[in-house]
C-alpha positions as CSV (number, residue, x, y, z in Angstrom):
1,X,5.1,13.5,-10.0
2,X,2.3,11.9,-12.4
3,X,2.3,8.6,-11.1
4,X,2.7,7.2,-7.6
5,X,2.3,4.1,-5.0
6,X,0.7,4.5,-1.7
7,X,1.3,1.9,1.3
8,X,-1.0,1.6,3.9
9,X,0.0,0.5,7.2
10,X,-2.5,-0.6,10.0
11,X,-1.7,1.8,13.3
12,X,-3.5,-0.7,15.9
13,X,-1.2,-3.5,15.6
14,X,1.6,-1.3,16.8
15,X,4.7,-2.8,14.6
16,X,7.9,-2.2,15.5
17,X,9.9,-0.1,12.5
18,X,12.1,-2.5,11.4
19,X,8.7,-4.3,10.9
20,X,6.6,-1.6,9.2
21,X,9.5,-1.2,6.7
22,X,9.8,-4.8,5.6
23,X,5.9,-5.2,5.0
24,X,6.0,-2.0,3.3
25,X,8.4,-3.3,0.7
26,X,6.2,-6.6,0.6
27,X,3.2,-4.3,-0.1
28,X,5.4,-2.2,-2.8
29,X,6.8,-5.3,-4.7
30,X,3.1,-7.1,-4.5
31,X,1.2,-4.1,-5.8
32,X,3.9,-3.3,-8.3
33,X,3.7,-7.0,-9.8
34,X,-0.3,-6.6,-10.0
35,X,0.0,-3.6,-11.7
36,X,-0.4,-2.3,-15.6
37,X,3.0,-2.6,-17.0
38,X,2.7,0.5,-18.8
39,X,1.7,2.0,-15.2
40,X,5.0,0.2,-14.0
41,X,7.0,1.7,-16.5
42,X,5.8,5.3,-16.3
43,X,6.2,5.4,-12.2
44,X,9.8,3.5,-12.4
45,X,11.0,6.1,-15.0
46,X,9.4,9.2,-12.9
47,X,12.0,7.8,-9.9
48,X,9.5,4.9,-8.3
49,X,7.6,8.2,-5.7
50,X,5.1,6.7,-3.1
51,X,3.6,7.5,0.2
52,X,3.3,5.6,3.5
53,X,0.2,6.2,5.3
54,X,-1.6,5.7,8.6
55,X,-4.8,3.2,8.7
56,X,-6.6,2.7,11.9
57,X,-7.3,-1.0,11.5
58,X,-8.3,-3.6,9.2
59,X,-11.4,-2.2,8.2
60,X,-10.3,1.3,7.5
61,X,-7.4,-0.7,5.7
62,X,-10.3,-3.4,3.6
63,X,-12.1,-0.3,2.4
64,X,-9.7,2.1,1.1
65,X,-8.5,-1.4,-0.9
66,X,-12.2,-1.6,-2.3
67,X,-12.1,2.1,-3.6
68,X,-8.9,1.3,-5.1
69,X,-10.0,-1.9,-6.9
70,X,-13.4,0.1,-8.0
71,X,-11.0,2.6,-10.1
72,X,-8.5,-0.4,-11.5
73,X,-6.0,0.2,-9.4
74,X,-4.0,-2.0,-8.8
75,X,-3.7,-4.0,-5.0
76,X,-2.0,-6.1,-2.4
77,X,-3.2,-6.8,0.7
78,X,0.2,-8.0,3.0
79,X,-0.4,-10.8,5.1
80,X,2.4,-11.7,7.4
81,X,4.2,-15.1,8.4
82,X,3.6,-14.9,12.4
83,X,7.2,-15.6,12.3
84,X,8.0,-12.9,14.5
85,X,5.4,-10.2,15.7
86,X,1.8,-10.8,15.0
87,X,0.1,-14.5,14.7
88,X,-0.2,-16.0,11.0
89,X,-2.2,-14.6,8.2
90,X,-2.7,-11.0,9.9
91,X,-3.2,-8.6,7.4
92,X,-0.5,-5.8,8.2
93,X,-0.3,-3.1,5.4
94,X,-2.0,-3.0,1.7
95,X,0.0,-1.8,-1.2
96,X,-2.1,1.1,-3.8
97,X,-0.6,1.3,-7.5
98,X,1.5,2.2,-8.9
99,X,-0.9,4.6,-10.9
100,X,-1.9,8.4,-11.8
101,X,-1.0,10.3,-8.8
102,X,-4.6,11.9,-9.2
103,X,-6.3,8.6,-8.8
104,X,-4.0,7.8,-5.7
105,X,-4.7,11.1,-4.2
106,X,-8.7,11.0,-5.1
107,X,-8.4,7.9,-2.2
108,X,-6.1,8.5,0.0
109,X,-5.7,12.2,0.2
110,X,-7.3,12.2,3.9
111,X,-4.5,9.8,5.2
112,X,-2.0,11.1,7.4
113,X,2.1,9.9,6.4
114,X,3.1,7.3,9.0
């Protein structure tokens, strides 16, 4: 797999699955949309491969977003309804690339799969 997405999802907030999953695919579509289309095109014929891993909070979640941006990768930072959950505008999960797996892995490789 050359290219890949990684989804970030903030452990302290304690989401429910069904919850994790739909601001996952928020975080997917977002980061997708931001991203190169050439990048898009690559990953989507390589079978769309991505990674959902563990953040402890916000912070953790705001800096691993920063490295990303520093190597032009693209981002989206999820932030949810308070519909159901968690009160309005709490950032949940952060979407990574798609991009070079290599440029993924160069952040995230420390993370832990949710």
């Amino acid at each position: 797999m050359n290219y890949k997405q990684a989804i970030l999802v903030r452990q302290d907030l304690k989401l429910p699955k069904g919850k994790i999953a739909v601001q996952c695919s928020h975080a997917s579509i977002e980061s997708m949309m931001n991203a190169k289309k050439t990048l898009v095109n690559k990953w989507l014929k390589e079978g769309m491969g991505k990674v959902v891993l563990k953040v402890k909070n916000v912070t953790e979640l705001k800096k691993y977003v920063s490295k990303a941006n520093k190597l032009g990768i693209s981002t989206a930072m999820i932030r949810d309804a308070g519909h159901t959950v968690v009160k309005p505008g709490t950032i949940t999960c952060a979407g990574l690339g798609p991009n070079e797996t290599k440029k993924i892995d160069k952040i995230v490789s420390k993370l832990k799969l949710v």
